[in-house]
HTML snippet that shows the backbone in 3Dmol.js (N, CA, C, O; Angstrom):
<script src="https://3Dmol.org/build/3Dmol-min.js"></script>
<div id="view" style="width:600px;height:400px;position:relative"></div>
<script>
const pdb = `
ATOM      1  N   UNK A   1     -10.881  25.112 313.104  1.00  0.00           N
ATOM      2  CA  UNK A   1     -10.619  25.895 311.911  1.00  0.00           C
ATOM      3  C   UNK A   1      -9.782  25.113 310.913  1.00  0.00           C
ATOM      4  O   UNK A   1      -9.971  25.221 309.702  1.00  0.00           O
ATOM      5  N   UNK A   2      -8.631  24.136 311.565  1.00  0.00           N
ATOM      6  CA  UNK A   2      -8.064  23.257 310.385  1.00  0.00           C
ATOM      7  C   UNK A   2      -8.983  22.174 310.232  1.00  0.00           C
ATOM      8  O   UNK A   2      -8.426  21.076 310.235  1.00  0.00           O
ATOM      9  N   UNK A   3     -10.232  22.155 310.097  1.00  0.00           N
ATOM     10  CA  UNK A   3     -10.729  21.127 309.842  1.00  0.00           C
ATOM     11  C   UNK A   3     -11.515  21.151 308.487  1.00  0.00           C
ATOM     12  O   UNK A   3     -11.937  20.174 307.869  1.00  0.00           O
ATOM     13  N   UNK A   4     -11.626  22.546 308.138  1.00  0.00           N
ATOM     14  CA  UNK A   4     -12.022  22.783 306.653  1.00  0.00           C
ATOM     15  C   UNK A   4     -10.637  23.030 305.582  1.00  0.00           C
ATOM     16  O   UNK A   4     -10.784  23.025 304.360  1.00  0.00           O
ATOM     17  N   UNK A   5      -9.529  23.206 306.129  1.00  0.00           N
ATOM     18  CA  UNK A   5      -8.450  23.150 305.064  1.00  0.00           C
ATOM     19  C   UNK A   5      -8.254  21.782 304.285  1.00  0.00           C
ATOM     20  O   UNK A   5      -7.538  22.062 303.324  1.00  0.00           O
ATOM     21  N   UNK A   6      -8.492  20.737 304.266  1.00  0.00           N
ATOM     22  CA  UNK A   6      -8.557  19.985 302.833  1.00  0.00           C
ATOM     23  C   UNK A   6      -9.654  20.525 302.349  1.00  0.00           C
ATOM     24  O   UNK A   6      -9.539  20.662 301.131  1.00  0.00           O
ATOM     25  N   UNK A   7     -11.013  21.018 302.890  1.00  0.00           N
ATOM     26  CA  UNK A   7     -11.816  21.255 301.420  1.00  0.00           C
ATOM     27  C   UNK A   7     -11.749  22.308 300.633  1.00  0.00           C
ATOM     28  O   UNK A   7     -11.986  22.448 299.434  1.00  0.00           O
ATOM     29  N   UNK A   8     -11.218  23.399 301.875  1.00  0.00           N
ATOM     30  CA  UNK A   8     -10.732  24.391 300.849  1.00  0.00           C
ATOM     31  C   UNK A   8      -9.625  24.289 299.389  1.00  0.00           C
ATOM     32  O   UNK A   8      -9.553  24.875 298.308  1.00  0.00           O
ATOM     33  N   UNK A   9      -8.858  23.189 300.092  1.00  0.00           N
ATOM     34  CA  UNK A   9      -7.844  23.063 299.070  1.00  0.00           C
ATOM     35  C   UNK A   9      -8.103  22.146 298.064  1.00  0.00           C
ATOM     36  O   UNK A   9      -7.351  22.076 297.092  1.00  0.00           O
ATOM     37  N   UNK A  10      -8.990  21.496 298.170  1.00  0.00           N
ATOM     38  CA  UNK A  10      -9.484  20.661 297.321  1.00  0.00           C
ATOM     39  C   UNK A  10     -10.778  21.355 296.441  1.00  0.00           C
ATOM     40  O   UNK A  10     -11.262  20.781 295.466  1.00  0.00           O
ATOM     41  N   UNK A  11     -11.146  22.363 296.820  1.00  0.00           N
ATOM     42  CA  UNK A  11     -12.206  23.727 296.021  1.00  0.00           C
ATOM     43  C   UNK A  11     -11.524  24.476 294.910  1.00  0.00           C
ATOM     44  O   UNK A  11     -11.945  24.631 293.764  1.00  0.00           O
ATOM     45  N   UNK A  12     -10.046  25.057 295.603  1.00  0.00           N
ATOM     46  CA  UNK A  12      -9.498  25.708 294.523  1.00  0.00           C
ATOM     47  C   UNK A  12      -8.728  24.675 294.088  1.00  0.00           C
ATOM     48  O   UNK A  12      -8.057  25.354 293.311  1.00  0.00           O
ATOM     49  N   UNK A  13      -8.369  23.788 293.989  1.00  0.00           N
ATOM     50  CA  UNK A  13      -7.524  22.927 292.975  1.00  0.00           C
ATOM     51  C   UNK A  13      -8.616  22.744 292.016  1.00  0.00           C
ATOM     52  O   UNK A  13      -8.361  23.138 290.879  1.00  0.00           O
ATOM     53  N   UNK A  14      -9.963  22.153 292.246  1.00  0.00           N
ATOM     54  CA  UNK A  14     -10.971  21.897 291.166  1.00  0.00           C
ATOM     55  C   UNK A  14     -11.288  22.679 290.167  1.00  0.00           C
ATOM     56  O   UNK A  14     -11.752  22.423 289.056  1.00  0.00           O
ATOM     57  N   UNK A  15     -10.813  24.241 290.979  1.00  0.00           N
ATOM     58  CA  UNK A  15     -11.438  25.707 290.464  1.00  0.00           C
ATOM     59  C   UNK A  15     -10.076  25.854 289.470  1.00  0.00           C
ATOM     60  O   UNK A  15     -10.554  26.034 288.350  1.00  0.00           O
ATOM     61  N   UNK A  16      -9.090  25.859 289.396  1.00  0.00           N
ATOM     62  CA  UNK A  16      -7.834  26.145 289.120  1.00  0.00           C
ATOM     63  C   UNK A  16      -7.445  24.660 288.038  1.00  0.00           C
ATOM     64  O   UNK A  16      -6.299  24.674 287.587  1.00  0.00           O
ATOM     65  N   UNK A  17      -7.918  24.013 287.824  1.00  0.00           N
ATOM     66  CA  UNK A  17      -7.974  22.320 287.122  1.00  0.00           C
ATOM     67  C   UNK A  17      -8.992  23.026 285.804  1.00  0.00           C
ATOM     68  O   UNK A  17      -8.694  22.905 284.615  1.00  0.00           O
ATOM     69  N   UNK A  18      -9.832  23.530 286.147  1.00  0.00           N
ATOM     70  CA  UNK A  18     -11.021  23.858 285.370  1.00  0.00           C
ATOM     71  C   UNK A  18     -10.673  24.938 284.408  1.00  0.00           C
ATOM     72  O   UNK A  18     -10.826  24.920 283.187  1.00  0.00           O
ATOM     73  N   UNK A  19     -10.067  26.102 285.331  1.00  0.00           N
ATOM     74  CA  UNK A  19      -9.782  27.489 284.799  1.00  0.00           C
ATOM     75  C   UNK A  19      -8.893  27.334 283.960  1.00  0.00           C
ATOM     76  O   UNK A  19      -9.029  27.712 282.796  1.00  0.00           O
ATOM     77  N   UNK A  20      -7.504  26.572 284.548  1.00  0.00           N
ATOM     78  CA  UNK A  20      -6.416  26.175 283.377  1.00  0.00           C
ATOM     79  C   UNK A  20      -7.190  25.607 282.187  1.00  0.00           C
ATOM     80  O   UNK A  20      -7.436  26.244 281.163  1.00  0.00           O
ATOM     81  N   UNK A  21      -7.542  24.367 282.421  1.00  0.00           N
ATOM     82  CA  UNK A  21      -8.177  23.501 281.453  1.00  0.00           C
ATOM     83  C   UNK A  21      -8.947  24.510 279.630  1.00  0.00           C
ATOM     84  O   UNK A  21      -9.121  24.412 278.415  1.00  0.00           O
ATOM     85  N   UNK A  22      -9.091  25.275 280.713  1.00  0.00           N
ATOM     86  CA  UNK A  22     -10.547  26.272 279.891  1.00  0.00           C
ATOM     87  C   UNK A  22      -9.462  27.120 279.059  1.00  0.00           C
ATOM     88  O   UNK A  22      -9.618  27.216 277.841  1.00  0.00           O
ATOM     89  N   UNK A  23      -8.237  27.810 279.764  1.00  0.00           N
ATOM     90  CA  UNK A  23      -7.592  28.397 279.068  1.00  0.00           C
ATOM     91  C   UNK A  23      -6.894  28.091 278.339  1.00  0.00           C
ATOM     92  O   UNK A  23      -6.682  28.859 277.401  1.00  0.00           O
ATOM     93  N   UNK A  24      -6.097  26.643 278.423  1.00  0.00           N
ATOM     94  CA  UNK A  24      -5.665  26.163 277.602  1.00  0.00           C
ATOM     95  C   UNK A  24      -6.374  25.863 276.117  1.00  0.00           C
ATOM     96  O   UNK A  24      -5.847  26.108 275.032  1.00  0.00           O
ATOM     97  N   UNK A  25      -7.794  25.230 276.344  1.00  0.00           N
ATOM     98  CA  UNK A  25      -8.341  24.723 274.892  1.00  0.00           C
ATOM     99  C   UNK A  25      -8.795  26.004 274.312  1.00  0.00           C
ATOM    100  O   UNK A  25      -8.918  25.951 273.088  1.00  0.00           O
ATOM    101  N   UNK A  26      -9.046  27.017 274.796  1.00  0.00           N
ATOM    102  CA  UNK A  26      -9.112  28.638 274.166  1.00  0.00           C
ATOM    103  C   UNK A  26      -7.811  29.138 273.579  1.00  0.00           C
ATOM    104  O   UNK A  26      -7.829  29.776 272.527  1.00  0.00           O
ATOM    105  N   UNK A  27      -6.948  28.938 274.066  1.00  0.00           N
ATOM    106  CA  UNK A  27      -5.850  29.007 273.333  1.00  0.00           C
ATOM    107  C   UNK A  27      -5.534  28.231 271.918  1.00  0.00           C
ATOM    108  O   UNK A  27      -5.400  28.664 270.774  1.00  0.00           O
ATOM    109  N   UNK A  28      -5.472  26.934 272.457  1.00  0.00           N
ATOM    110  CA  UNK A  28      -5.248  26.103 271.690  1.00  0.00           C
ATOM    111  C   UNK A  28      -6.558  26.172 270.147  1.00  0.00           C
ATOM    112  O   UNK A  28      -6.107  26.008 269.013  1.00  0.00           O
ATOM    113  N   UNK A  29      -7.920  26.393 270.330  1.00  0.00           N
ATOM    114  CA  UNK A  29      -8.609  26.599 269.465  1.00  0.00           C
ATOM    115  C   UNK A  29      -8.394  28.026 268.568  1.00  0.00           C
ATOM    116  O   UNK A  29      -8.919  28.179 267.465  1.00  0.00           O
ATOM    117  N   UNK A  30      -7.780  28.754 269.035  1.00  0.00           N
ATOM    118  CA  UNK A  30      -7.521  30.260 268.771  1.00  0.00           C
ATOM    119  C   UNK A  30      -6.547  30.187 267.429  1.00  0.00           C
ATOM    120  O   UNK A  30      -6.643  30.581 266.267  1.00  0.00           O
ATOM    121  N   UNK A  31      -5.474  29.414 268.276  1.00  0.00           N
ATOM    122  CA  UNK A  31      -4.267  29.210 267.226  1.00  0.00           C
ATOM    123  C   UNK A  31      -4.703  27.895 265.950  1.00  0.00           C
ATOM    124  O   UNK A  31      -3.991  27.752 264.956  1.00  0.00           O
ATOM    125  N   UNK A  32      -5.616  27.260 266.126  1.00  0.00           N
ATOM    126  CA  UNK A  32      -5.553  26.337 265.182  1.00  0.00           C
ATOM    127  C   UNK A  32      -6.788  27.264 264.260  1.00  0.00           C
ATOM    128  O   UNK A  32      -6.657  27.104 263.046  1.00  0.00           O
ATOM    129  N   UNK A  33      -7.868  28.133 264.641  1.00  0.00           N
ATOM    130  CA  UNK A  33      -8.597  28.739 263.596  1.00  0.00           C
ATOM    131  C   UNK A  33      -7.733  29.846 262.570  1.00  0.00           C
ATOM    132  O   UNK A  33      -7.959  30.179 261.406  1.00  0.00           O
ATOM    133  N   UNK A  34      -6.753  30.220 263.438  1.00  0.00           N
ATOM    134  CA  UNK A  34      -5.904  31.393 262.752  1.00  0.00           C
ATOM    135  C   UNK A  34      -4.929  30.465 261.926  1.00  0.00           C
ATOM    136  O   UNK A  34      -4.670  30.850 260.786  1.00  0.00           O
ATOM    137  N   UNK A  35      -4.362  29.300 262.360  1.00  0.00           N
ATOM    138  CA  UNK A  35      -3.853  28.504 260.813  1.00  0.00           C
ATOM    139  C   UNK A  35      -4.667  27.872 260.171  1.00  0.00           C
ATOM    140  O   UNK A  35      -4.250  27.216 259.217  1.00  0.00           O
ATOM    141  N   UNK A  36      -5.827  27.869 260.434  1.00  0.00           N
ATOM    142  CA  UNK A  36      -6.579  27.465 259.110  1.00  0.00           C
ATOM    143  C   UNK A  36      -7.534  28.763 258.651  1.00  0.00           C
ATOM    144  O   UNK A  36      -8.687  28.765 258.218  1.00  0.00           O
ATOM    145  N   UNK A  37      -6.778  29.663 258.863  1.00  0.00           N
ATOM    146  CA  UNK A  37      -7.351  31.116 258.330  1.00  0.00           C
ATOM    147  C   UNK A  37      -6.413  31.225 257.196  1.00  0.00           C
ATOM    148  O   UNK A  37      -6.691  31.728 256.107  1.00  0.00           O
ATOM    149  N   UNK A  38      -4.965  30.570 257.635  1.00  0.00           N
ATOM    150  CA  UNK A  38      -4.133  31.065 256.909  1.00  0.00           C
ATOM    151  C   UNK A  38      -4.133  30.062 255.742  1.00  0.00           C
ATOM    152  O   UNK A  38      -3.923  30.409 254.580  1.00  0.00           O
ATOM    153  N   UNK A  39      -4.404  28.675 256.161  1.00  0.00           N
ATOM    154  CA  UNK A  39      -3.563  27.858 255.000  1.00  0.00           C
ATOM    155  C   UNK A  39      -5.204  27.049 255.234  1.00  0.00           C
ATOM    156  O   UNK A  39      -5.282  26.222 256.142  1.00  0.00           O
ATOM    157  N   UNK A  40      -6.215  27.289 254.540  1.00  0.00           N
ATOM    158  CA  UNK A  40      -7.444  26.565 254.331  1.00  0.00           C
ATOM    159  C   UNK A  40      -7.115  24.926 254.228  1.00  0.00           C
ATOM    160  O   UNK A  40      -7.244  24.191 255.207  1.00  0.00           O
ATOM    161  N   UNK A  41      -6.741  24.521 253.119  1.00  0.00           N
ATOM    162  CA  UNK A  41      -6.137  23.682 252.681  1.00  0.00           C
ATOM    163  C   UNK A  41      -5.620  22.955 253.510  1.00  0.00           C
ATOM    164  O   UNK A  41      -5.885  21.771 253.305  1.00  0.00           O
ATOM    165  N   UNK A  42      -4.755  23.211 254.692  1.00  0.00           N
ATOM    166  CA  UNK A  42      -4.772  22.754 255.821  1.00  0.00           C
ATOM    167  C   UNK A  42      -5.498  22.198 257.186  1.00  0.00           C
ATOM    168  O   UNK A  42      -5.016  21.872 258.271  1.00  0.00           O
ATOM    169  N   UNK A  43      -6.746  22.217 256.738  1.00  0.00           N
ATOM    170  CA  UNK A  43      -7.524  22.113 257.790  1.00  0.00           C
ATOM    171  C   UNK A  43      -8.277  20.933 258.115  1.00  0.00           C
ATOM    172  O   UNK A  43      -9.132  20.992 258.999  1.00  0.00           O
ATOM    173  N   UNK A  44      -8.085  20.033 257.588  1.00  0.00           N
ATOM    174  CA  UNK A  44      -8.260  18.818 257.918  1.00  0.00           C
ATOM    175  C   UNK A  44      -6.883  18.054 259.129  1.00  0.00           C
ATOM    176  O   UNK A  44      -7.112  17.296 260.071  1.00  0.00           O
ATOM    177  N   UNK A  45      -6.132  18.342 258.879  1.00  0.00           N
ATOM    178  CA  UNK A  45      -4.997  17.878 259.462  1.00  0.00           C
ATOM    179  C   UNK A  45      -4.661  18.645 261.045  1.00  0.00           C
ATOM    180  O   UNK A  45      -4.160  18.155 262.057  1.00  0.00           O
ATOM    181  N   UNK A  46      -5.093  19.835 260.810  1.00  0.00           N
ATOM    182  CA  UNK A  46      -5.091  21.215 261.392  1.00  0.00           C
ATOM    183  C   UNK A  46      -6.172  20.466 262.921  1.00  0.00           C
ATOM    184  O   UNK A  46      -6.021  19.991 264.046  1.00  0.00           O
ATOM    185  N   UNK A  47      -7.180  20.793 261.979  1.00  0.00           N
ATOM    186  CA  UNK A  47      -8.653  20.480 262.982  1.00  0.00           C
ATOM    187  C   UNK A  47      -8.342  18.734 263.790  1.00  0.00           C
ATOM    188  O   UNK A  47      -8.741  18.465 264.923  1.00  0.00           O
ATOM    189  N   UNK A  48      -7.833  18.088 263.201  1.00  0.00           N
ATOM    190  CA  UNK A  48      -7.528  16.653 263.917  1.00  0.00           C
ATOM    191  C   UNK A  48      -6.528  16.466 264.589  1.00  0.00           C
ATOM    192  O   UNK A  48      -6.388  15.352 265.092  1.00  0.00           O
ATOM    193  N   UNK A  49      -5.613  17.397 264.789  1.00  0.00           N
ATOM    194  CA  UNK A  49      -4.346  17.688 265.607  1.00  0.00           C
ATOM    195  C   UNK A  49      -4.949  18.420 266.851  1.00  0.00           C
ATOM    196  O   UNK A  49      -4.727  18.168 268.036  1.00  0.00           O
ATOM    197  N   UNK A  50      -5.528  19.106 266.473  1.00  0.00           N
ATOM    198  CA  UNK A  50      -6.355  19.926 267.627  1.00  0.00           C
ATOM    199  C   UNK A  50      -7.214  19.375 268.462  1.00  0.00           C
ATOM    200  O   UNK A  50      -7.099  19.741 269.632  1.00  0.00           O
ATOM    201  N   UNK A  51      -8.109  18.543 268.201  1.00  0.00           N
ATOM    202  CA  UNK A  51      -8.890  17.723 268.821  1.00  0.00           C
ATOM    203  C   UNK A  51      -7.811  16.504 269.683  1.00  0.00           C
ATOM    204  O   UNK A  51      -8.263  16.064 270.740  1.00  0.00           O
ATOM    205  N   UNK A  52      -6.780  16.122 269.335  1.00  0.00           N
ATOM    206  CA  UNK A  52      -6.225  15.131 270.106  1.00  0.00           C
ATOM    207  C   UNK A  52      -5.676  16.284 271.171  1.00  0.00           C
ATOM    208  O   UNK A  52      -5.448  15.907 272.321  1.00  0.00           O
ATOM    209  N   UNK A  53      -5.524  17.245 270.931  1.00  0.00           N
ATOM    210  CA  UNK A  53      -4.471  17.855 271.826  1.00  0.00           C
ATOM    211  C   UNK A  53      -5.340  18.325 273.381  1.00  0.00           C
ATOM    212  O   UNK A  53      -5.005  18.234 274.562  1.00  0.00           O
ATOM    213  N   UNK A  54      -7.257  19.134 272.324  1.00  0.00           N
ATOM    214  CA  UNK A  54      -7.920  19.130 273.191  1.00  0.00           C
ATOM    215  C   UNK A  54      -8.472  18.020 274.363  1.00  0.00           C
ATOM    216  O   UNK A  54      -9.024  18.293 275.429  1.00  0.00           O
ATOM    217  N   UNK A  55      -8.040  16.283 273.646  1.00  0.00           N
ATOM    218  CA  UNK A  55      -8.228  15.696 274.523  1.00  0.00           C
ATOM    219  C   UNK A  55      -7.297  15.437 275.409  1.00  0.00           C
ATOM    220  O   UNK A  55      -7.624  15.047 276.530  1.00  0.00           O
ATOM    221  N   UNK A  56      -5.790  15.633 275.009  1.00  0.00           N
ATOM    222  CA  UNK A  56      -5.612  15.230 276.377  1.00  0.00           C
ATOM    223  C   UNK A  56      -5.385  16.497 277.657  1.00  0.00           C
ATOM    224  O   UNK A  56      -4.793  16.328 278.724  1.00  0.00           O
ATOM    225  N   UNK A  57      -6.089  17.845 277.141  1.00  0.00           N
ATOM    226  CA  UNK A  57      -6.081  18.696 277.984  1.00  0.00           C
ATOM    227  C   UNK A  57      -7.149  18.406 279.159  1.00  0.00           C
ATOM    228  O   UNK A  57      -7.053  18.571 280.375  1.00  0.00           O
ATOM    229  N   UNK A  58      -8.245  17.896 278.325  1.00  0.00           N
ATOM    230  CA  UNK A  58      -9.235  17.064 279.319  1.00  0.00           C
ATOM    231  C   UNK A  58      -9.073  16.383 280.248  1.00  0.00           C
ATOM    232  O   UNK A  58      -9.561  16.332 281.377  1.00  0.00           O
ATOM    233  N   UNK A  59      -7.809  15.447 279.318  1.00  0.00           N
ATOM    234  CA  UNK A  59      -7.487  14.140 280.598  1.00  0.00           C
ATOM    235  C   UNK A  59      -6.585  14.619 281.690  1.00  0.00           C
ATOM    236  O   UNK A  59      -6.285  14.013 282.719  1.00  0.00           O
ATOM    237  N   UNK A  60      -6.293  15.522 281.392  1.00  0.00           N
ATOM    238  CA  UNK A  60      -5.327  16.375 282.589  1.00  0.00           C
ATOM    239  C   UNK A  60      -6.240  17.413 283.160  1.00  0.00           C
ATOM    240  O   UNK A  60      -5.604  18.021 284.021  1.00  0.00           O
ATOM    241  N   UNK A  61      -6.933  17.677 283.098  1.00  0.00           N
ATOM    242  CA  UNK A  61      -8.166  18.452 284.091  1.00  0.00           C
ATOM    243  C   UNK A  61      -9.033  17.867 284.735  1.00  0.00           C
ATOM    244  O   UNK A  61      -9.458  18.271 285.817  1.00  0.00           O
ATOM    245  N   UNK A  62      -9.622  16.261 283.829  1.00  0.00           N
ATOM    246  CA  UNK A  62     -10.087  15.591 284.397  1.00  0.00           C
ATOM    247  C   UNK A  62      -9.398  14.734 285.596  1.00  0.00           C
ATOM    248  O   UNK A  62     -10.169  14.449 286.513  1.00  0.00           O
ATOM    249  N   UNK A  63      -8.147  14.313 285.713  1.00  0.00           N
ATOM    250  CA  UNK A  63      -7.288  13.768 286.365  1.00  0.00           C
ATOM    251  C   UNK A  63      -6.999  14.693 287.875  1.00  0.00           C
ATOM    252  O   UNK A  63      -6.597  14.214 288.935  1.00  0.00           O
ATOM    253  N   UNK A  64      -7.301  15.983 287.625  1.00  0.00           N
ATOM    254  CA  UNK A  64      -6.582  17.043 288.490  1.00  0.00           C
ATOM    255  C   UNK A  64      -8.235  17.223 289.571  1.00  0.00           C
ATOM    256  O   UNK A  64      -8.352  17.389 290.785  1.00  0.00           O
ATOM    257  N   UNK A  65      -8.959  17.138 288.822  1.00  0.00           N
ATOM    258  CA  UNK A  65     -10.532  17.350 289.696  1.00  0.00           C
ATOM    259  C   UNK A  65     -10.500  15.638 290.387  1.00  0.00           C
ATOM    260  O   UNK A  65     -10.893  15.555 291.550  1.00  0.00           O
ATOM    261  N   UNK A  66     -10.101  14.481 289.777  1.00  0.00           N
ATOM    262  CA  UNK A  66     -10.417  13.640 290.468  1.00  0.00           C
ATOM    263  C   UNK A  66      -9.548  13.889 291.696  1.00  0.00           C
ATOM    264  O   UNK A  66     -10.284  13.879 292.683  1.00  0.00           O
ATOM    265  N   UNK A  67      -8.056  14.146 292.088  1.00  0.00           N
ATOM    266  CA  UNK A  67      -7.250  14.504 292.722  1.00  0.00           C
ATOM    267  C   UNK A  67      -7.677  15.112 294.165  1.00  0.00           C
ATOM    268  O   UNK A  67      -7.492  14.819 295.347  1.00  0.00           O
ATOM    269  N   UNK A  68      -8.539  16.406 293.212  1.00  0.00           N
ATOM    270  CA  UNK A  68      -9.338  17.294 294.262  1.00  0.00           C
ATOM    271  C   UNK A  68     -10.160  16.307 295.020  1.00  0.00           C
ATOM    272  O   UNK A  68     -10.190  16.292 296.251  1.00  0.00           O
ATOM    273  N   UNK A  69     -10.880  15.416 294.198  1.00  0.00           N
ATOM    274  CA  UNK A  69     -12.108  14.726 294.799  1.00  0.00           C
ATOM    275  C   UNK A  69     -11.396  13.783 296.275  1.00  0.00           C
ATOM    276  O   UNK A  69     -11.921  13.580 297.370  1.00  0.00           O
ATOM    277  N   UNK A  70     -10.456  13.486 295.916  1.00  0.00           N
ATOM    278  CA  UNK A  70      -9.981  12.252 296.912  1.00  0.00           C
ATOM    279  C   UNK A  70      -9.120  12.731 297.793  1.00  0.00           C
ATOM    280  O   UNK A  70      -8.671  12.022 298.693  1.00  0.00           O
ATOM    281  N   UNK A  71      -8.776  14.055 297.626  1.00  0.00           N
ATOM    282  CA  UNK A  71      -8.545  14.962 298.808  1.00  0.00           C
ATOM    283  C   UNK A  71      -9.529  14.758 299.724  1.00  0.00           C
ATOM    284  O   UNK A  71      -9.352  14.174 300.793  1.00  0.00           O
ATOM    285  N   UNK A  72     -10.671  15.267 299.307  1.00  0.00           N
ATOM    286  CA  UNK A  72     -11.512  15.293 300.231  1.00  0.00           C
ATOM    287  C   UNK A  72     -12.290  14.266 300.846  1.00  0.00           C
ATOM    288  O   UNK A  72     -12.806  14.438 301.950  1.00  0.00           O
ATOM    289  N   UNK A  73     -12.425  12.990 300.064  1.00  0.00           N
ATOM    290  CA  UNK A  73     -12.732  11.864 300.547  1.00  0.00           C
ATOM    291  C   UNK A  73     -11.476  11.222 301.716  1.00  0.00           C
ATOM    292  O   UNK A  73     -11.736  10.919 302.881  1.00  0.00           O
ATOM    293  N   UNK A  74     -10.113  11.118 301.073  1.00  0.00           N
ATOM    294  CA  UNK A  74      -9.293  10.457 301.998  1.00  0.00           C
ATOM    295  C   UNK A  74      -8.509  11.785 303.097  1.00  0.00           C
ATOM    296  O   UNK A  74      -7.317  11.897 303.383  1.00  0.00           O
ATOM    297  N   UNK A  75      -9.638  12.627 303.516  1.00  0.00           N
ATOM    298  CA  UNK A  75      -9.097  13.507 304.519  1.00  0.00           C
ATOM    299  C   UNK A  75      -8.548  13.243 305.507  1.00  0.00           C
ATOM    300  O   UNK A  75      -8.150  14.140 306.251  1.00  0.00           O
TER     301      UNK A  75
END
`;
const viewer = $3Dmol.createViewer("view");
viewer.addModel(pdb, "pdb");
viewer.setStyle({}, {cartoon: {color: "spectrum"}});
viewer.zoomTo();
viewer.render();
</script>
């Protein structure tokens, strides 16, 4: 029976890497359409702040699934 606990734990870390990930750039896109609801004019600066931020939410989800991955490889 402990012989499936790294993959389990390496399932929900992937699941939980993903879910954060997802909620974060929903957030983060939420708040940057509502300031450029507010201040148009702003939205060049707005929209390119956002995109760096969305990337490095990536690189931290992407980083967190590789994690998962080598859980399960170096079991």
């Amino acid at each position: 029976m402990d012989l499936h606990l790294p993959y389990v734990a390496a399932a929900l870390g992937a699941g939980l890497a993903v879910v954060g990930g997802g909620l974060g750039i929903g957030k983060l896109a939420t708040a940057a359409m509502d300031g450029i609801a507010r201040q148009p004019q702003a939205g060049g600066p707005i929209g390119t702040n956002m995109l760096i931020a969305a990337g490095l939410i990536e690189g931290v989800t992407l980083l967190a699934e590789v994690v998962a991955i080598l859980i399960v490889f170096l079991k």
